[in-house]
Each structure stands twice: as C-alpha cells, then as structure tokens.
C-alpha positions as CSV (number, residue, x, y, z in Angstrom):
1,X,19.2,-11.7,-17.8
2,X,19.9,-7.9,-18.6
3,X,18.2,-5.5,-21.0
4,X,20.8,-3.9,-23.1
5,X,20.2,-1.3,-25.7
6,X,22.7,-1.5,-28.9
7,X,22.9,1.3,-31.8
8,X,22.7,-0.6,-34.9
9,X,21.7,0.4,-38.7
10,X,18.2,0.6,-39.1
11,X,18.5,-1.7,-42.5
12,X,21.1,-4.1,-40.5
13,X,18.6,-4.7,-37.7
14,X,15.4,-5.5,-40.1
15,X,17.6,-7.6,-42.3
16,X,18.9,-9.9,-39.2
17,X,15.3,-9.4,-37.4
18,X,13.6,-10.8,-41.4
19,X,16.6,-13.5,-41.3
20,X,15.6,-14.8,-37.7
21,X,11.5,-14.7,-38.1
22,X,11.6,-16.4,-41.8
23,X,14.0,-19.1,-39.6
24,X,12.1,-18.9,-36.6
25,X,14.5,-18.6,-34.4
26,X,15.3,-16.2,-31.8
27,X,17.2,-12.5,-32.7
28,X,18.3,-12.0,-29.1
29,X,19.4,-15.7,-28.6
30,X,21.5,-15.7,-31.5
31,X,23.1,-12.3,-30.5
32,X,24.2,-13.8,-27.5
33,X,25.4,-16.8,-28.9
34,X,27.6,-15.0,-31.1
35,X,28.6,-12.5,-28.5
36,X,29.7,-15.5,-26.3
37,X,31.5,-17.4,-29.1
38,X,33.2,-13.9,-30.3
39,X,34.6,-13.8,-26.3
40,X,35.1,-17.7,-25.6
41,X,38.8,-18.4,-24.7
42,X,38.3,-22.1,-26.7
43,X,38.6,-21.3,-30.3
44,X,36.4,-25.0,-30.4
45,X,33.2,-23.0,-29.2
46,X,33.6,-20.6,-31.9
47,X,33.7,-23.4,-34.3
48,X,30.7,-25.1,-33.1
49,X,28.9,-21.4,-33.4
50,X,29.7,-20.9,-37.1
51,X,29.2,-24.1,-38.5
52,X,25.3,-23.9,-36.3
53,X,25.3,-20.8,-38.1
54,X,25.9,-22.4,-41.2
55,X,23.5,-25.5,-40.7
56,X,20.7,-22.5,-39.9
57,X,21.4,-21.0,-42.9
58,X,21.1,-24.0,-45.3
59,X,17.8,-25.4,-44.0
60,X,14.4,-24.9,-46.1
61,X,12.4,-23.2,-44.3
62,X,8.1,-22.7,-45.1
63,X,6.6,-19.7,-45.4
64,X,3.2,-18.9,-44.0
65,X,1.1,-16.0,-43.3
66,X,-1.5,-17.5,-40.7
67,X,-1.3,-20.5,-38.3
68,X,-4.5,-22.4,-40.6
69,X,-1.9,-22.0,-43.1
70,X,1.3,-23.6,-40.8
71,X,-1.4,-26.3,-39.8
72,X,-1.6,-27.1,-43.1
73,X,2.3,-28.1,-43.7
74,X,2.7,-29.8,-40.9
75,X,-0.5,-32.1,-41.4
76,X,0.9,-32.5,-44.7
C-alpha cells in the first residue's frame, strides 16, 4: 500500500468524503476501485464497478449521530 497525495476541489472532496460516511463505506477503497476499473483491460470489471456503484447508491441508509443512537436501530 502507498500513500498518494491527489489535488482535488475542496467542495468535490467533502461531497464524495459526506457521500462515503453517510454510506459507511470507505473514501480511499472506492477510489481505488474506481481507479482499477477505469485501468482494467476487461471492459466486464468495469461493468461490475458501476452497477456496485449503482447498488451503493440506491440503498437506505440510517442516520445517527452517536453509537446509543446506532444501537438503537439495529436492536430495532
């Protein structure tokens, strides 16, 4: 694993870094997931990347400001 440093749009980064926290997912991972599909020689890879991206996108995700609060939806 290497430590890169990328110049990005301050507004871009906290848009994609809000988009991956409310999702709880991983801002780095996904970078490199689409930096490997943009690159893969099988276009099939690339598929499988956008339509994850698209499953991602239409799940429902909960909100919650403290973990008493996340205890709370997963107990249900």
């Amino acid at each position: 694993m290497v430590l890169k440093t990328f110049n990005v749009q301050e507004e871009v980064h906290k848009r994609f870094s809000d988009f991956c926290k409310g999702r709880g997912i991983s801002m780095s991972k996904q970078i490199e997931w689409f930096m490997e599909s943009m690159t893969a020689q099988d276009k099939e890879v690339r598929k499988e990347y956008l339509k994850k991206l698209e499953e991602i996108k239409k799940r429902k995700y909960h909100k919650f400001s403290s973990i008493s609060e996340l205890r709370k939806i997963v107990e249900g």
